[in-house]
N, CA, C and O atoms as CSV, one atom per row, in Angstrom:
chain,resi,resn,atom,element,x,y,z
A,1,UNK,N,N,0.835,-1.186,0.000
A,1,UNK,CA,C,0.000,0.000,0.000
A,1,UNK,C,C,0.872,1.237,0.000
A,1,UNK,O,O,1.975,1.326,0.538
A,2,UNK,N,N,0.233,2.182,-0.674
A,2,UNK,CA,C,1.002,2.970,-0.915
A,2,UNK,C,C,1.210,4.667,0.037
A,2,UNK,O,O,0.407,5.439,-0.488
A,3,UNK,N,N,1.575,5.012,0.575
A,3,UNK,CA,C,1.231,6.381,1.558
A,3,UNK,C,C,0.030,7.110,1.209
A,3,UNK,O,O,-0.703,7.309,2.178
A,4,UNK,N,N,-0.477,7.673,-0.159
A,4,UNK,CA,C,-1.340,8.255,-0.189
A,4,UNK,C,C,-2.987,7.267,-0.188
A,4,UNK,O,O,-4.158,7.646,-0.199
A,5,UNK,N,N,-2.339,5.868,-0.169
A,5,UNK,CA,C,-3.656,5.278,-0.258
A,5,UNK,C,C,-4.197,4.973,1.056
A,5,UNK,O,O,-5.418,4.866,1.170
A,6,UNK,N,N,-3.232,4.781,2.329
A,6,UNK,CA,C,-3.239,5.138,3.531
A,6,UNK,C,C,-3.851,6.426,4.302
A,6,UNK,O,O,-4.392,6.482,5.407
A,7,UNK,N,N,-3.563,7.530,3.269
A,7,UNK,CA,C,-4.119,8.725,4.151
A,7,UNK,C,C,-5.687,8.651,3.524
A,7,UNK,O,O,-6.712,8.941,4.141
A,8,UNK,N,N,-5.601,8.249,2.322
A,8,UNK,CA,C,-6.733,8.570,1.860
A,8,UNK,C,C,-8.200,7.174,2.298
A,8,UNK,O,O,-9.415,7.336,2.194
A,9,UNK,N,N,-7.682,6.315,2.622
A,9,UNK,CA,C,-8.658,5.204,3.634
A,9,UNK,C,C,-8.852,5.864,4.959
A,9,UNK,O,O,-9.929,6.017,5.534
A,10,UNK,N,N,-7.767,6.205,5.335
A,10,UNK,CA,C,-7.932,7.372,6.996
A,10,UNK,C,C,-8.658,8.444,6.483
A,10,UNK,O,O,-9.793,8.340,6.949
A,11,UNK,N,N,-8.601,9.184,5.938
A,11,UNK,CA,C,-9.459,10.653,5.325
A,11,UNK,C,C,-11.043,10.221,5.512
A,11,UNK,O,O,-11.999,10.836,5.983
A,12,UNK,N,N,-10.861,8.384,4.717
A,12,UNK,CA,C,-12.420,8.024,4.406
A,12,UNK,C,C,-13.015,7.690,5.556
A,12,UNK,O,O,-14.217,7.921,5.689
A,13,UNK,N,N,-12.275,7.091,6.579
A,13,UNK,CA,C,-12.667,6.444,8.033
A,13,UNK,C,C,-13.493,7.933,9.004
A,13,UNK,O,O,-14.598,8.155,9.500
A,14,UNK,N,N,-12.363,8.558,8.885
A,14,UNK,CA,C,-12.679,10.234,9.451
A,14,UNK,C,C,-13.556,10.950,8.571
A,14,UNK,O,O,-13.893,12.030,9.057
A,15,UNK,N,N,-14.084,10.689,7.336
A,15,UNK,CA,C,-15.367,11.412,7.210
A,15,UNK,C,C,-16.289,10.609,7.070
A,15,UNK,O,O,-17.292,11.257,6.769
A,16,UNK,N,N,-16.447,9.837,7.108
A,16,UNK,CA,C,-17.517,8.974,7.216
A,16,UNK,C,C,-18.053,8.804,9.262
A,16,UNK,O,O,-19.120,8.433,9.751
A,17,UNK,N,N,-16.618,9.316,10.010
A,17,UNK,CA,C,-17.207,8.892,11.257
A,17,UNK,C,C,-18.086,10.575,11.358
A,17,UNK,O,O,-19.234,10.655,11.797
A,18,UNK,N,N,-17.230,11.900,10.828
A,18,UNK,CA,C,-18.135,12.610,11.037
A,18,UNK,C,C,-19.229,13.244,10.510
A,18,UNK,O,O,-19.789,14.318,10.728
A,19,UNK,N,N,-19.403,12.318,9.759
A,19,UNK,CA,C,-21.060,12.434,8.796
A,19,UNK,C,C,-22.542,11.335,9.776
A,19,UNK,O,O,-23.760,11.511,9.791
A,20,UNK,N,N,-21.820,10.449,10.338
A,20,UNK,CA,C,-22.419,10.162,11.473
A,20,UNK,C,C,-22.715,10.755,12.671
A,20,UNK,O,O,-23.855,10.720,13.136
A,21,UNK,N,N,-21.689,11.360,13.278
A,21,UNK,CA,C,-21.435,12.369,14.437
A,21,UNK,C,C,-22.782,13.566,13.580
A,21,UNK,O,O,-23.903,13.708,14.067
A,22,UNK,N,N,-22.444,14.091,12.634
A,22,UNK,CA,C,-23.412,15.487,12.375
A,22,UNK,C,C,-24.633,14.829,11.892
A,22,UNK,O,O,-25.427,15.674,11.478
A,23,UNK,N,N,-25.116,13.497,11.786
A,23,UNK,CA,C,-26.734,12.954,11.382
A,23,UNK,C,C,-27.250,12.669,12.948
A,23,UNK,O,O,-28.439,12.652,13.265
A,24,UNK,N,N,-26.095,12.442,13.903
A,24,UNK,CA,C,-27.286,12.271,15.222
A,24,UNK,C,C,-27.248,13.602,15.671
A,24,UNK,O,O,-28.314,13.984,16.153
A,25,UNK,N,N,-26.163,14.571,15.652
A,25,UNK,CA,C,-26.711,16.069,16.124
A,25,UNK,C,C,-27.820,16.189,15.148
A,25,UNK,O,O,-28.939,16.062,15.644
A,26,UNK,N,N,-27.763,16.410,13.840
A,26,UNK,CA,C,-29.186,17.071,13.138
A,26,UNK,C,C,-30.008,16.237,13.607
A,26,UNK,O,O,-30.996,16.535,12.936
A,27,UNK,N,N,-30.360,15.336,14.325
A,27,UNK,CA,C,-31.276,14.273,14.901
A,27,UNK,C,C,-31.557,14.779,16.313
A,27,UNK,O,O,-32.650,14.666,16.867
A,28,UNK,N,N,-30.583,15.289,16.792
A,28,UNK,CA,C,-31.176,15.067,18.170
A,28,UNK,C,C,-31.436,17.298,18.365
A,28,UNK,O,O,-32.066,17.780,19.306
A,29,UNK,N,N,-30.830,18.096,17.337
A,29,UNK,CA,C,-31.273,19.521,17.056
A,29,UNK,C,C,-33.119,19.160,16.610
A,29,UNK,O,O,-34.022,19.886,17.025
A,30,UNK,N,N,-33.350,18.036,15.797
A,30,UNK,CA,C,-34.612,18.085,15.584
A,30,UNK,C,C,-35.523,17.574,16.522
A,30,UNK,O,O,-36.564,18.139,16.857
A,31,UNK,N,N,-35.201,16.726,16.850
A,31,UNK,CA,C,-36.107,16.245,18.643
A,31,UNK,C,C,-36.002,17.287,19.699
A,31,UNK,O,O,-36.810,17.208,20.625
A,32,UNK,N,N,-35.081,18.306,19.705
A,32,UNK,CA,C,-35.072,19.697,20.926
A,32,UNK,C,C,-35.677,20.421,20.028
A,32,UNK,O,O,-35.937,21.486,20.587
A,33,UNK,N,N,-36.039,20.444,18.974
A,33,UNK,CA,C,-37.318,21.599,18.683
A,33,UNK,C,C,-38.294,21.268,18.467
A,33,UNK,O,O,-39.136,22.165,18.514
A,34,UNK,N,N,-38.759,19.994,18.145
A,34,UNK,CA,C,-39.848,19.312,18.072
A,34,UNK,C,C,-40.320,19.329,20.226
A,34,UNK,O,O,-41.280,19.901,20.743
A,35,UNK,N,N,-39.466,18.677,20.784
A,35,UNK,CA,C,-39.826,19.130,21.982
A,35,UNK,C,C,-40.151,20.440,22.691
A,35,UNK,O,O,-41.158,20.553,23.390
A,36,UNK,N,N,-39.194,21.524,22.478
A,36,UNK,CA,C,-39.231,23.226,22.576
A,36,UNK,C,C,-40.818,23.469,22.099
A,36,UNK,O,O,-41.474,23.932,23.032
A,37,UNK,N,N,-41.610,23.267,20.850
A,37,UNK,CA,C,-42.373,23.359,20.098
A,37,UNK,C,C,-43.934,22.758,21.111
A,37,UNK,O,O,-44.879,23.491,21.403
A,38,UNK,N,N,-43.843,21.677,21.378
A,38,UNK,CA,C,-44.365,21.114,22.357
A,38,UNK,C,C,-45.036,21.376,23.708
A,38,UNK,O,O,-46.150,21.070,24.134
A,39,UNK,N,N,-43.503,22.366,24.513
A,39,UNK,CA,C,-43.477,22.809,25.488
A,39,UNK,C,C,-44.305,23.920,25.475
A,39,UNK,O,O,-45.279,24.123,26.200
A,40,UNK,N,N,-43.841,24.640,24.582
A,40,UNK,CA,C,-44.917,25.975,23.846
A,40,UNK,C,C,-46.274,25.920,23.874
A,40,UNK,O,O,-47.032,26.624,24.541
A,41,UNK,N,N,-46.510,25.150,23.205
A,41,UNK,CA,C,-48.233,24.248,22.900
A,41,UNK,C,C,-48.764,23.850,23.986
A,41,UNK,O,O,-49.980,23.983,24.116
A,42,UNK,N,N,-47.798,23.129,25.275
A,42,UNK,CA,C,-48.287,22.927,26.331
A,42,UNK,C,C,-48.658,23.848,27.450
A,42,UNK,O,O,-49.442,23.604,28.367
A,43,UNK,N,N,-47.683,25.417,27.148
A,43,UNK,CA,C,-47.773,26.627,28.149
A,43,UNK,C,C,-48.869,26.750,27.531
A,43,UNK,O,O,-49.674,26.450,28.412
A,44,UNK,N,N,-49.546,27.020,26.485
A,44,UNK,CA,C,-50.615,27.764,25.850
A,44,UNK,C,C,-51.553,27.333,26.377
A,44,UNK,O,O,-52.305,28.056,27.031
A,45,UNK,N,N,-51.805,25.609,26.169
A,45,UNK,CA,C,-53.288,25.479,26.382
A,45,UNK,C,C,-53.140,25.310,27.775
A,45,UNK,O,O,-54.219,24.969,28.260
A,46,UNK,N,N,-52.092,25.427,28.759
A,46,UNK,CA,C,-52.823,25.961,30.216
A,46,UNK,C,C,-53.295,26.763,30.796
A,46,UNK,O,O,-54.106,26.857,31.717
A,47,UNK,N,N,-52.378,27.771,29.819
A,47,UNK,CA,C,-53.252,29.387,29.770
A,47,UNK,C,C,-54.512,29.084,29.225
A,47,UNK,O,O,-55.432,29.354,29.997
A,48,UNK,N,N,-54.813,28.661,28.263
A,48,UNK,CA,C,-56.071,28.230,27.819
A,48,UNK,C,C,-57.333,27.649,28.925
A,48,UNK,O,O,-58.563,27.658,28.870
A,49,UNK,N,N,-56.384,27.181,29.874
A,49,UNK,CA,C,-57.583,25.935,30.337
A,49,UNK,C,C,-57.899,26.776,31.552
A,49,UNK,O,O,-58.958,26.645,32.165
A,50,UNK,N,N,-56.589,27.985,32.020
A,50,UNK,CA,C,-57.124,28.609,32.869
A,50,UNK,C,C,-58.260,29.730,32.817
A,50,UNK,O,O,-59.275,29.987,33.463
A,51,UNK,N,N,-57.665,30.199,31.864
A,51,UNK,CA,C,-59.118,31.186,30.951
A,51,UNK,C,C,-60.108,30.835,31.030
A,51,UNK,O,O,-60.964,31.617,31.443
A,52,UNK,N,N,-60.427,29.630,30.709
A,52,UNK,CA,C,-62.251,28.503,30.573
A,52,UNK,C,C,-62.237,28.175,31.775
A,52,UNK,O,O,-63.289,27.742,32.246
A,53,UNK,N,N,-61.583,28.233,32.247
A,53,UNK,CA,C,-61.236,27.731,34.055
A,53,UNK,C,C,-62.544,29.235,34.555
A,53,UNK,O,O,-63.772,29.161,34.610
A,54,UNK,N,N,-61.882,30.116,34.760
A,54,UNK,CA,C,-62.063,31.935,34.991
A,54,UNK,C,C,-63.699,31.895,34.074
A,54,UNK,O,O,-64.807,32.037,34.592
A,55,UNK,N,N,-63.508,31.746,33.146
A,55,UNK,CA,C,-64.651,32.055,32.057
A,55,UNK,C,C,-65.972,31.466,32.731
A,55,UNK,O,O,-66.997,32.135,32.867
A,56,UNK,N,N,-65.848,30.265,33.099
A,56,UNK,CA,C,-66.471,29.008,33.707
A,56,UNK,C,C,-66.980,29.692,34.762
A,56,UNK,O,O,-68.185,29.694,35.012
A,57,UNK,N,N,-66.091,30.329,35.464
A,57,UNK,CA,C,-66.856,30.236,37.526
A,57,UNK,C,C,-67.507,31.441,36.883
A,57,UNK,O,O,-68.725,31.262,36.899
A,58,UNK,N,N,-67.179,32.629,36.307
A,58,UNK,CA,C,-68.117,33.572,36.033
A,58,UNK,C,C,-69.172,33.663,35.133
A,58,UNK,O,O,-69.816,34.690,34.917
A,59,UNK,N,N,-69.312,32.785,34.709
A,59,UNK,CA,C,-70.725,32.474,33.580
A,59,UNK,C,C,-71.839,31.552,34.620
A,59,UNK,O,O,-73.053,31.611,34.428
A,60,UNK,N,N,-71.090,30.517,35.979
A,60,UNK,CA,C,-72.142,29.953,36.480
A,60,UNK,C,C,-72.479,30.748,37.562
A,60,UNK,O,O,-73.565,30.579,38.116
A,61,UNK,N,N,-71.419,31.893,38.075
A,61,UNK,CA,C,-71.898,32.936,38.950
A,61,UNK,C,C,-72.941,33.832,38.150
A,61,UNK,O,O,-73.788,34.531,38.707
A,62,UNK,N,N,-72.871,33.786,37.575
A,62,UNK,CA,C,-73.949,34.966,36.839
A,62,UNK,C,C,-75.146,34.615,36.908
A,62,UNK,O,O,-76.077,35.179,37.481
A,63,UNK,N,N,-75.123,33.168,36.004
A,63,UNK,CA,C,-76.541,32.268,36.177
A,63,UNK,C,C,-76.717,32.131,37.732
A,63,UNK,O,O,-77.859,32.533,37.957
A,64,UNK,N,N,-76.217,31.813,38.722
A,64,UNK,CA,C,-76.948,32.169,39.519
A,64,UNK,C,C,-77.194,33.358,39.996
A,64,UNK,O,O,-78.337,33.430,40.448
A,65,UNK,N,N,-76.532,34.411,40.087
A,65,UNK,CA,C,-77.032,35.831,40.325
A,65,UNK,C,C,-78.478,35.891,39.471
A,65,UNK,O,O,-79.533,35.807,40.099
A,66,UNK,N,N,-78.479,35.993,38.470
A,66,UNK,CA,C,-79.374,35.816,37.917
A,66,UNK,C,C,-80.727,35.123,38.326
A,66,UNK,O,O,-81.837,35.649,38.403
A,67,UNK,N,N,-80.365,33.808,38.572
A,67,UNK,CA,C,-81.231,32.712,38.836
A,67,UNK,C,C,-82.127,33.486,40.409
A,67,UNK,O,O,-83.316,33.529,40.726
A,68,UNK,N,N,-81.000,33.941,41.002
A,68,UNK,CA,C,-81.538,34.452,42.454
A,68,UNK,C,C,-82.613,35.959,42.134
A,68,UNK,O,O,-83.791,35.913,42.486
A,69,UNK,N,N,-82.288,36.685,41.742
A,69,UNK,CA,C,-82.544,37.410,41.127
A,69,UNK,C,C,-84.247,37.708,40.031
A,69,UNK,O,O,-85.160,38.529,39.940
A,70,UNK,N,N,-83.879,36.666,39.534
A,70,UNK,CA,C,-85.419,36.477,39.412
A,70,UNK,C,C,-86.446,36.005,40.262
A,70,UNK,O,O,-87.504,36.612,40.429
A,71,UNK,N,N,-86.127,34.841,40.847
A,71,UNK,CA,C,-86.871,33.908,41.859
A,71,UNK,C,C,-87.056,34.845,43.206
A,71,UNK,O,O,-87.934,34.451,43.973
A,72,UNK,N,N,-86.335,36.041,43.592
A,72,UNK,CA,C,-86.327,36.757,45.078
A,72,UNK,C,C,-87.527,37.117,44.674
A,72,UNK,O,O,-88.036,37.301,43.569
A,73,UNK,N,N,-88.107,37.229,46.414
A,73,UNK,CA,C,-89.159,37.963,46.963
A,73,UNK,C,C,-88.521,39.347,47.553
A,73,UNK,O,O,-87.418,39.489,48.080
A,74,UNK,N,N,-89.536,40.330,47.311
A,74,UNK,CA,C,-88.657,41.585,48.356
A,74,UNK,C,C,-89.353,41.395,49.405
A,74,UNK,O,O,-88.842,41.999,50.348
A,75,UNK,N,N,-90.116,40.940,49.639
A,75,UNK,CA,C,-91.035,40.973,51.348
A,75,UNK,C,C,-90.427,39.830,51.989
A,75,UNK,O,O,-90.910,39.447,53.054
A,76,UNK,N,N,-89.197,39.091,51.369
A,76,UNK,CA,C,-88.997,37.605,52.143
A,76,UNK,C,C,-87.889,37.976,53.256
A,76,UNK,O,O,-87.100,38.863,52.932
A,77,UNK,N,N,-87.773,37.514,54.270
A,77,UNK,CA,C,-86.827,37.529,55.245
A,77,UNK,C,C,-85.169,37.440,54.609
A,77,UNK,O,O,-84.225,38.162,54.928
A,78,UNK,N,N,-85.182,36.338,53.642
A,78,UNK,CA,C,-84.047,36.518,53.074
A,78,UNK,C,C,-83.173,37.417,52.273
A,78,UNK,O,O,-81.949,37.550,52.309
A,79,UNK,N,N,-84.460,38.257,51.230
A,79,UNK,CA,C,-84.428,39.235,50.670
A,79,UNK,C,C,-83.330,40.291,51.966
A,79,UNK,O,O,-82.124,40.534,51.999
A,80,UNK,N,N,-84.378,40.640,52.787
A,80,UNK,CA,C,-83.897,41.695,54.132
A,80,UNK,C,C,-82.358,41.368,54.924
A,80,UNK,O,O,-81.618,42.023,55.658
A,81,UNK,N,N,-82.337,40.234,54.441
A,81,UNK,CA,C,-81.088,39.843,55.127
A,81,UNK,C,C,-80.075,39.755,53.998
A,81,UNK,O,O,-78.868,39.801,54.234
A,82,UNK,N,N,-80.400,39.672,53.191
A,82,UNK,CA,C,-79.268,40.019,51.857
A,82,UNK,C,C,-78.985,41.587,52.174
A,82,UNK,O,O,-77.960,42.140,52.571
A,83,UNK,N,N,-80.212,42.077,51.867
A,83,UNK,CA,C,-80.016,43.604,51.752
A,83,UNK,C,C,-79.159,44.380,52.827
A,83,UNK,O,O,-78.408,45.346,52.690
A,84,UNK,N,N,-79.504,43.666,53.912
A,84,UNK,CA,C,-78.568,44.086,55.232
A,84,UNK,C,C,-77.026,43.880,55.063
A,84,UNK,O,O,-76.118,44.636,55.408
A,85,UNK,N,N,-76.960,42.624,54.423
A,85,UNK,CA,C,-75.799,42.277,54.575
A,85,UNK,C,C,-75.037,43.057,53.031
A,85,UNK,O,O,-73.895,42.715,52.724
A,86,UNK,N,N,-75.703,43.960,52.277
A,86,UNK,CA,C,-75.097,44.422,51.430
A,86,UNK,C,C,-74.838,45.516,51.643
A,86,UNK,O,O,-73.758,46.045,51.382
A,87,UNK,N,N,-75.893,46.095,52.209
A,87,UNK,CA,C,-75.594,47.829,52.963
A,87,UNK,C,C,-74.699,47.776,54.155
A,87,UNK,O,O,-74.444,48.815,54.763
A,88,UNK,N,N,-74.091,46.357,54.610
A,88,UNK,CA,C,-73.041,46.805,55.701
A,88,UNK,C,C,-71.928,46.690,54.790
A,88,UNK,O,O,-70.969,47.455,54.903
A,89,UNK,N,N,-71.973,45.784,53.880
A,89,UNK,CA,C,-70.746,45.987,53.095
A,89,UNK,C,C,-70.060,47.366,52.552
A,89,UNK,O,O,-68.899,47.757,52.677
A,90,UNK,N,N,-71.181,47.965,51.905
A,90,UNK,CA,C,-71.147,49.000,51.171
A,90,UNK,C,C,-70.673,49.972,52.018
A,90,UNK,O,O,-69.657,50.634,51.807
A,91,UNK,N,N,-71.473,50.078,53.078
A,91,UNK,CA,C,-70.817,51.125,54.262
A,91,UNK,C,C,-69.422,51.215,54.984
A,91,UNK,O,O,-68.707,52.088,55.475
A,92,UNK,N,N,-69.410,49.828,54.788
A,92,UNK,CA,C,-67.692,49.950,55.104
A,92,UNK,C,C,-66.257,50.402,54.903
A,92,UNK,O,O,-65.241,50.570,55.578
A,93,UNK,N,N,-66.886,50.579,52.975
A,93,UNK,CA,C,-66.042,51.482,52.262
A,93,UNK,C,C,-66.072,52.642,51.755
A,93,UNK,O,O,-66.991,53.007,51.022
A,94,UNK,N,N,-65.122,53.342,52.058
A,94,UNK,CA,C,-65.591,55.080,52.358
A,94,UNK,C,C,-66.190,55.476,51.029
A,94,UNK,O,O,-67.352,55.875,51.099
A,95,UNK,N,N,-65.636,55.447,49.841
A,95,UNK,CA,C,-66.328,55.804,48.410
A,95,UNK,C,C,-67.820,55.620,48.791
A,95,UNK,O,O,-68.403,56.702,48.855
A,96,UNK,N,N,-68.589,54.548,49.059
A,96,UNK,CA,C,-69.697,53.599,49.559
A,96,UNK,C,C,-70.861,54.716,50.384
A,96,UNK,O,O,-71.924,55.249,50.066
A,97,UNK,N,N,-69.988,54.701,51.583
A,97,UNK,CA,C,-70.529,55.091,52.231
A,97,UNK,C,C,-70.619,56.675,52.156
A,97,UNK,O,O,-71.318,57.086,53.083
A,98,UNK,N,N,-70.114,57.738,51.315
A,98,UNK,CA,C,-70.484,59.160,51.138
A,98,UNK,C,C,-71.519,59.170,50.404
A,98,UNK,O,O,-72.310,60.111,50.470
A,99,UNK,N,N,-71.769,57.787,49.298
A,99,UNK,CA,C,-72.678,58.124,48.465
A,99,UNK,C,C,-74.014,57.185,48.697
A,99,UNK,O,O,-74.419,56.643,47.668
A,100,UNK,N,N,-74.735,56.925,49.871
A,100,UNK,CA,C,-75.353,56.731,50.561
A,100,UNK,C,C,-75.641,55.087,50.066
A,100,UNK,O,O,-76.177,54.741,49.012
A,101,UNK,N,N,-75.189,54.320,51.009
A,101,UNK,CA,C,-75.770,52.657,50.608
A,101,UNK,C,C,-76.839,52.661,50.590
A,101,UNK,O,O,-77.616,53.616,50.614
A,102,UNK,N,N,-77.065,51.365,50.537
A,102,UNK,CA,C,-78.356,50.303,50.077
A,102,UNK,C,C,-78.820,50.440,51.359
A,102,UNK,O,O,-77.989,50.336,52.262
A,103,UNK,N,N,-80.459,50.741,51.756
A,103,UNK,CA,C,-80.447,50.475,53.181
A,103,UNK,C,C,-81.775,49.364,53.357
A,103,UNK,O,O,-82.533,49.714,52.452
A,104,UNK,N,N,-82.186,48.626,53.813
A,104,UNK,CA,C,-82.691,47.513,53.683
A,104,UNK,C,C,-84.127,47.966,54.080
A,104,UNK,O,O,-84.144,48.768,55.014
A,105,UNK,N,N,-85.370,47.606,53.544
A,105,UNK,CA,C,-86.766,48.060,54.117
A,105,UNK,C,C,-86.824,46.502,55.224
A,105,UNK,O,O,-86.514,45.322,55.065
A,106,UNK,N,N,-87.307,47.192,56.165
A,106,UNK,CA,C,-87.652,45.677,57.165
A,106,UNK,C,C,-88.671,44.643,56.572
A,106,UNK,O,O,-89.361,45.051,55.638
A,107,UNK,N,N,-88.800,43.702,56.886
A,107,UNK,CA,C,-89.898,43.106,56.041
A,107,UNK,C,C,-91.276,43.011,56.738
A,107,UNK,O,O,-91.521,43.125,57.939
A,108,UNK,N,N,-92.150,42.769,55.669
A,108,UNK,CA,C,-93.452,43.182,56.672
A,108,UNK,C,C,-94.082,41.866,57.788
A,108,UNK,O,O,-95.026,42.097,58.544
């Protein structure tokens, strides 16, 4: 064998090992962005789920505000005791209370 046929089987050994070496980096660069990508998608829809989470308690608070709201009596004891308990609220906070609360009619 001849010297240059020596370097040139070594040349081939050494690029062939690093054409392997750079197919599992481009392999494993594509699985960290395929994962990165993922991670992304996964922050989102928790933000997502917290939103419908939020969206949720205030759409079934409403329906019942609502729900109460229609169904109240104003002559009912409960009525009077809501109302009480809203005009102490209100009074508690100074904005509230300059601009005169809710004040409850007793019930009959």
């Amino acid at each position: 064998m001849s010297a240059s046929t020596v370097s040139t089987s070594a040349l081939a050994v050494k690029t062939n090992d690093l054409i392997e070496k750079l197919t599992r980096l481009n392999s494993n660069v594509q699985l960290y962005t395929q994962v990165h990508s993922l991670q992304q998608n996964l922050n989102s829809l928790e933000e997502n789920y917290k939103s419908l989470q939020k969206d949720l308690q205030a759409a079934t608070c409403n329906t019942n505000c609502k729900t109460l709201n229609e169904t109240r009596d104003p002559n009912s004891i409960d009525d009077f005791l809501i109302q009480l308990l809203l005009s102490n609220s209100n009074s508690s906070s100074a904005s509230t209370a300059s601009t005169g609360a809710l004040v409850p009619s007793a019930p009959p």
